[in-house]
C-alpha positions as CSV (number, residue, x, y, z in Angstrom):
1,X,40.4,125.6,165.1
2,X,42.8,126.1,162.4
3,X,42.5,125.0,159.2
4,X,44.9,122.0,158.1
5,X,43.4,119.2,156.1
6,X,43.7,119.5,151.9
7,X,40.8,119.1,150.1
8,X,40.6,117.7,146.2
9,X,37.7,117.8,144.1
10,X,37.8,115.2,141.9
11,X,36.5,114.3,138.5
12,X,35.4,111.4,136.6
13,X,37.0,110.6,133.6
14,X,34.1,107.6,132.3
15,X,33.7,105.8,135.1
16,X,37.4,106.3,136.9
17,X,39.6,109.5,138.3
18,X,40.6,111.7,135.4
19,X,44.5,111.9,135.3
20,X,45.0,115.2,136.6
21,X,42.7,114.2,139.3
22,X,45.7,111.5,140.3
23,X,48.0,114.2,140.0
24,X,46.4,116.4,142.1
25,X,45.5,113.5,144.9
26,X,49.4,112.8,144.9
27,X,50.2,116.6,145.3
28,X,48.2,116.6,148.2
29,X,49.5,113.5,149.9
30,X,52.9,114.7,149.7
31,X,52.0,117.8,151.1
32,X,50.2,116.4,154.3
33,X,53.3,113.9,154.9
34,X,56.0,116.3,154.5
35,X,54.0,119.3,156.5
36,X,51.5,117.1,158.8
37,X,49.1,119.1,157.3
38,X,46.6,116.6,158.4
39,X,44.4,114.6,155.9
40,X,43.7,114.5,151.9
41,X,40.0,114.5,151.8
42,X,38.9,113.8,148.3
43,X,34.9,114.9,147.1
44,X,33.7,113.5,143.9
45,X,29.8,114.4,142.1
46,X,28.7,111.9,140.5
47,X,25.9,109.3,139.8
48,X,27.7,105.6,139.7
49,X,30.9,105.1,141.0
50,X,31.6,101.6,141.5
51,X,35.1,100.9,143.4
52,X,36.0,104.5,142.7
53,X,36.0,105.2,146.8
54,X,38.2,102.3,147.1
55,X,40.8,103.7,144.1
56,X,40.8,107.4,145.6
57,X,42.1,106.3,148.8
58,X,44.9,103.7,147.3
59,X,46.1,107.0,145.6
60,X,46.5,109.0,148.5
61,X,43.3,110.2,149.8
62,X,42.5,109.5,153.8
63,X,38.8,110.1,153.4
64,X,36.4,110.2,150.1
65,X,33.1,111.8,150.2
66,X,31.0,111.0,147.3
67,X,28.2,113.2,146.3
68,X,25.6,110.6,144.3
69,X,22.8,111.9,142.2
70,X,21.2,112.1,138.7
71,X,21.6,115.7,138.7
72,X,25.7,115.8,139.2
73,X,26.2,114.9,135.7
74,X,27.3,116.9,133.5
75,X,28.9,119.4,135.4
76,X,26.9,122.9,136.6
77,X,28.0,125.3,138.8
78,X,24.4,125.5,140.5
79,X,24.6,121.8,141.2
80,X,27.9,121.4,142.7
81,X,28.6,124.8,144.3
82,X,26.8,124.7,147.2
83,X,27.6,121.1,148.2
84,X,31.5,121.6,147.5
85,X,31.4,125.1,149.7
86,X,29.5,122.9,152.7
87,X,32.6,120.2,152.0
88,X,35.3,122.7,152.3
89,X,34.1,124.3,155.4
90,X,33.2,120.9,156.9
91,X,36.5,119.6,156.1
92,X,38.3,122.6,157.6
93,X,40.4,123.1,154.4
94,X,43.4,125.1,154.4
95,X,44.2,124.2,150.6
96,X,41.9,123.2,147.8
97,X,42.7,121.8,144.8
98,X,41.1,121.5,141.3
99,X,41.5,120.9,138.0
100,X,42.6,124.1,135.6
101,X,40.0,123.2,132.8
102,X,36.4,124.1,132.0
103,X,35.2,123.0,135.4
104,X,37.5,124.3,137.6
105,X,37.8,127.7,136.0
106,X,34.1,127.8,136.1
107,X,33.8,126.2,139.8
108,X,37.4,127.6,141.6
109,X,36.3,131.6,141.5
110,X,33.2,131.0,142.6
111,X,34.0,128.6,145.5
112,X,36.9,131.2,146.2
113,X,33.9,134.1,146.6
114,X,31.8,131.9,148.3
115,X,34.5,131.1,150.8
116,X,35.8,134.3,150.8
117,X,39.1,133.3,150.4
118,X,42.3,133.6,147.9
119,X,42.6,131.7,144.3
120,X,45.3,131.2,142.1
121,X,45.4,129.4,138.8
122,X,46.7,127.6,136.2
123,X,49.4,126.6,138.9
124,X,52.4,124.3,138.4
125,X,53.9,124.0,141.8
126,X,52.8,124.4,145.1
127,X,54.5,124.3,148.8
128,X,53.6,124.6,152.3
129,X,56.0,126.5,154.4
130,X,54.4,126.9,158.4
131,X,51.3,128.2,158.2
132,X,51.3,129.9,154.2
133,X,50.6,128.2,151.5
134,X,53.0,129.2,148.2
135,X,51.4,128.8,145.4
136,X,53.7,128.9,141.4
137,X,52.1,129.7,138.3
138,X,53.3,131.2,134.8
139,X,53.0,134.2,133.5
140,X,53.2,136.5,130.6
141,X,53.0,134.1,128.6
142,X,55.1,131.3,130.2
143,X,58.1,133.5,130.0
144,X,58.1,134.3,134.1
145,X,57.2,132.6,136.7
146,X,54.8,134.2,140.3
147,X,55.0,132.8,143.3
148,X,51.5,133.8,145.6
149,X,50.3,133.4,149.1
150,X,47.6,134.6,149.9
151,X,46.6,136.2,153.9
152,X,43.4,134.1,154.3
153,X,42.9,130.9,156.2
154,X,42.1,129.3,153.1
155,X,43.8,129.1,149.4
156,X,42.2,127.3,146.4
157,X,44.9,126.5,143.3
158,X,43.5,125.2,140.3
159,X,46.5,123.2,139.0
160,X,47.8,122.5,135.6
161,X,47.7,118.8,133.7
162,X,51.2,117.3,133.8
163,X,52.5,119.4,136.1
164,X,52.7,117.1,139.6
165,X,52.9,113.3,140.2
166,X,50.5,110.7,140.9
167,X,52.1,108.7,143.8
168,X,52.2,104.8,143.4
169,X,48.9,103.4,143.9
170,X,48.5,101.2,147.3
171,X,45.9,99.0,147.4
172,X,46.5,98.3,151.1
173,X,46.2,101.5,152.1
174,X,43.4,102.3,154.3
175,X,40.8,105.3,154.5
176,X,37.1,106.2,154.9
177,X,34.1,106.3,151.5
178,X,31.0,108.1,152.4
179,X,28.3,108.4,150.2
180,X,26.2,111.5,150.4
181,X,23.0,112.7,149.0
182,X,23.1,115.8,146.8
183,X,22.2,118.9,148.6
184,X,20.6,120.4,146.0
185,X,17.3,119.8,144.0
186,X,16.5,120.4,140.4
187,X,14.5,123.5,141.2
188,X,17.6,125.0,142.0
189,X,19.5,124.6,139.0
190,X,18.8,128.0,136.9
191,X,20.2,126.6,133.8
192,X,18.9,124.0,131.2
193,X,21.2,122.1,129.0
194,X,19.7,121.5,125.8
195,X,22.2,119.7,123.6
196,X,25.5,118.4,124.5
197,X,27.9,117.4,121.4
198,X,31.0,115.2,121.6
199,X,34.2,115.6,119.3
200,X,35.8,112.2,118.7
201,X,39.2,113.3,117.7
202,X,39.9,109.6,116.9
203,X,43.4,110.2,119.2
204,X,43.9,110.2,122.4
205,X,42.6,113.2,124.9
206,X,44.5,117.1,124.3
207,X,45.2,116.9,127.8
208,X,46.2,113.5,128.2
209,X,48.5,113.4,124.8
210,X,52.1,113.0,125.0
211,X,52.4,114.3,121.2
212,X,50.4,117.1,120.4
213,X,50.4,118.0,116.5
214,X,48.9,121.8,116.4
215,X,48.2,124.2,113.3
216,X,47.2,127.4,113.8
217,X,46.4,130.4,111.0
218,X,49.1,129.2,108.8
219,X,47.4,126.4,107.8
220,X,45.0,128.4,105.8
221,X,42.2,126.1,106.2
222,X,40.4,123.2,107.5
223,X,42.4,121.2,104.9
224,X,45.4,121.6,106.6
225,X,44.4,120.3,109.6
226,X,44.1,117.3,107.8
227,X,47.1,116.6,107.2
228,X,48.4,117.3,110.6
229,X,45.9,114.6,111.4
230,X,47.9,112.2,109.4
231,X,51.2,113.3,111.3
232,X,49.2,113.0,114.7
233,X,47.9,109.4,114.0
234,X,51.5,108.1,112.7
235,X,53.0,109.5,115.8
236,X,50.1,108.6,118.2
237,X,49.0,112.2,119.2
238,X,46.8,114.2,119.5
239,X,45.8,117.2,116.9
240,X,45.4,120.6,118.8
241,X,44.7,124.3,117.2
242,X,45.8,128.1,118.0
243,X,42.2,130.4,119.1
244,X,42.2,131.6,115.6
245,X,42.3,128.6,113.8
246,X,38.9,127.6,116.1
247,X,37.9,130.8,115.7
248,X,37.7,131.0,111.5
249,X,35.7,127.0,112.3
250,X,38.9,125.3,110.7
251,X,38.5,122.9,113.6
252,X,36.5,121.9,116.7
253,X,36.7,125.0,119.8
254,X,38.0,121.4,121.9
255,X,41.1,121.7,120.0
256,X,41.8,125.1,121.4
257,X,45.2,125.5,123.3
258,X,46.4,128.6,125.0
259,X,45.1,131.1,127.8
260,X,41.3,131.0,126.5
261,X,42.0,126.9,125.5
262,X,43.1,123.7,126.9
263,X,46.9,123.9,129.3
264,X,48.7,121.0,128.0
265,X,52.7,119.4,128.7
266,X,52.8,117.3,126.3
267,X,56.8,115.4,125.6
268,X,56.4,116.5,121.8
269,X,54.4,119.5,120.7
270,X,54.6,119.9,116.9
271,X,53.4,123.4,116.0
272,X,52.0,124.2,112.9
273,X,51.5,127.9,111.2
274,X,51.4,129.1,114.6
275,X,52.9,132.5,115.0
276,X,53.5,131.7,119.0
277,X,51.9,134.4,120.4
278,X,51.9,135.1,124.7
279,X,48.1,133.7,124.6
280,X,49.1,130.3,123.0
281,X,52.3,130.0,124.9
282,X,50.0,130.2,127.8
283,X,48.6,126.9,127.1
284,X,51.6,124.7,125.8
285,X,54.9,126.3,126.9
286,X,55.5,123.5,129.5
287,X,56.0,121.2,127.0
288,X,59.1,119.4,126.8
289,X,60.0,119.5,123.3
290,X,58.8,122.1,121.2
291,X,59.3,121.6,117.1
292,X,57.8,124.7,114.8
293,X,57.2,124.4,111.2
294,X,56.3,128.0,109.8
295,X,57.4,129.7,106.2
296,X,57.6,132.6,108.6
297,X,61.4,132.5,109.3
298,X,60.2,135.4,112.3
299,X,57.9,133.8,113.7
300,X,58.3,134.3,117.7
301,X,57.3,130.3,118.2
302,X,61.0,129.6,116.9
303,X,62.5,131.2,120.1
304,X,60.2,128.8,122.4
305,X,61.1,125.5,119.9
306,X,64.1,123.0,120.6
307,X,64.0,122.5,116.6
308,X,62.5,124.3,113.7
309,X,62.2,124.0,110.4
310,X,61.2,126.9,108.0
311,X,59.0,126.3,105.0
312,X,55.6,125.5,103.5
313,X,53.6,122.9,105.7
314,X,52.0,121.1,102.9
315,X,55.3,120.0,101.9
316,X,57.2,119.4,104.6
317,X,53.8,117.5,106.5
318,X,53.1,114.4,104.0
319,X,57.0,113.9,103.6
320,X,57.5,114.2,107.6
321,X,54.8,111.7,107.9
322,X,55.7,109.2,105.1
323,X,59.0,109.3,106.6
324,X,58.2,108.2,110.2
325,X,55.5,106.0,108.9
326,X,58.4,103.9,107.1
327,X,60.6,103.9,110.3
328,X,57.6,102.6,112.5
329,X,57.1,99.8,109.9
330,X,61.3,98.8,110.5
């Protein structure tokens, strides 16, 4: 039988669908009504999920399996691989989709080997045209774009925040929640987490963020980061960082953007000391508004910004800041 039905793995975000998950979930739905690509099945690991079935399916999905246990949370490859790889082939996928973060860049190549089929990531736009999937993703740097399809039966896209459209949630719409036990059993998980550390950036989430205020090795020091944070919390944002501002410990590794970081499309992205090298642009070039401070009057990042302004940050930062503050108090 050929494959037709698009699968979505799903993540939790607390206790609902993170908002990429939406995204992806309304992808998919398009797809399968414009191509009668047959149904959007959508798999979630987890341990409680309360009317979470129920929401999937009002977004789009025609059937939600839910794989319940202790051990799903947080996320491990051992855990969730074998389960996911027994959905996929159950389901009689022809196109999977997941999230381009730390789980799905983890989970998606190994799913793809375990499948033996193709993988793209960090994908922005995908079509369906017969019986190929087309698959659109950046590269060098943001600067081009690739279009891929791939030979085998089955593709798996790992798709970027921002970049598709949750459809209008439906509560009458009607589908099919499964719970299912977890395959797996803690014997089989070969690795032991022994500390897990959250960073409360006090904002909203990198990913989430429609402003994003990020400093890089201009900023000379954890100090500077600082005052970004003042210019994030006036505006609302969010405070992100260039690899070698995490790297030198200025800031958390969470507030890492770029191909070894976070992918975020943020409306405003405010960048800081940041030379704007291919590996950054990687992670923020589809932002829609890109505004670079930098004493560095060659810095590449001003051919990828809307606005610039050259000069030293720690002047230009608290006056920025003062300013807006005053016109959100009018």
């Amino acid at each position: 039988m050929t494959n037709s039905n698009i699968l979505v793995l799903v993540e939790m975000d607390e206790h609902n669908a993170s908002d990429l998950s939406l995204e992806m979930l309304g992808c998919a739905r398009q797809l399968a009504d414009k191509n009668d690509k047959g149904d959007v099945i959508a798999v979630v690991f987890g341990d409680k999920f309360g009317t979470l079935g129920e929401d999937l399916v009002s977004f789009g999905a025609n059937k939600v399996f839910l794989l319940e246990s202790k051990l799903c949370l947080p996320y491990q490859a051992d855990t969730w691989l074998p389960d996911m790889a027994a959905m996929a082939r159950e389901a009689k996928a022809s196109l999977i989709l997941m999230s381009h973060n730390s789980t799905g860049g983890d989970l998606a190549p190994r799913l793809a080997f375990k499948l033996k089929c193709g993988i793209a990531t960090s994908c922005e736009k995908v079509s369906i045209e017969g019986a190929k999937t087309f698959l659109t993703r950046t590269c060098y740097g943001g600067k081009a774009r690739e279009v891929l399809s791939f030979e085998n039966e089955v593709a798996i896209a790992t798709i970027r925040p921002k970049s598709q459209t949750p459809i209008a949630q439906d509560i009458k719409r009607r589908g099919d929640v499964e719970t299912k036990p977890l395959s797996v059993d803690e014997k089989d998980i070969r690795v032991t987490v022994i500390e897990r550390k959250r960073v409360d950036s006090g904002g909203p989430k990198l990913e989430n963020a429609s402003v994003i205020v990020a400093g890089g090795g201009g900023l000379g020091g954890p100090e500077g980061f600082e005052i970004a944070a003042d210019l994030a919390g006036v505006l609302g944002g969010a405070v992100g960082a260039s690899r070698v501002a995490c790297d030198q410990g200025w800031c958390p590794p969470g507030y890492q953007i770029g191909l070894s970081g976070k992918t975020v499309a943020p409306e405003l992205y405010i960048a800081i000391g940041i030379s704007g090298a291919s590996h950054h642009m990687a992670g923020c070039a589809n932002a829609k508004n890109i505004v670079t401070i930098n004493n560095d009057a060659d810095a590449p990042m001003f051919n990828f910004s809307k606005y610039g302004a050259i000069g030293d940050y720690e002047e230009l930062l608290p006056a920025l800041t003062k300013q807006i503050a005053k016109l959100k108090e009018k």
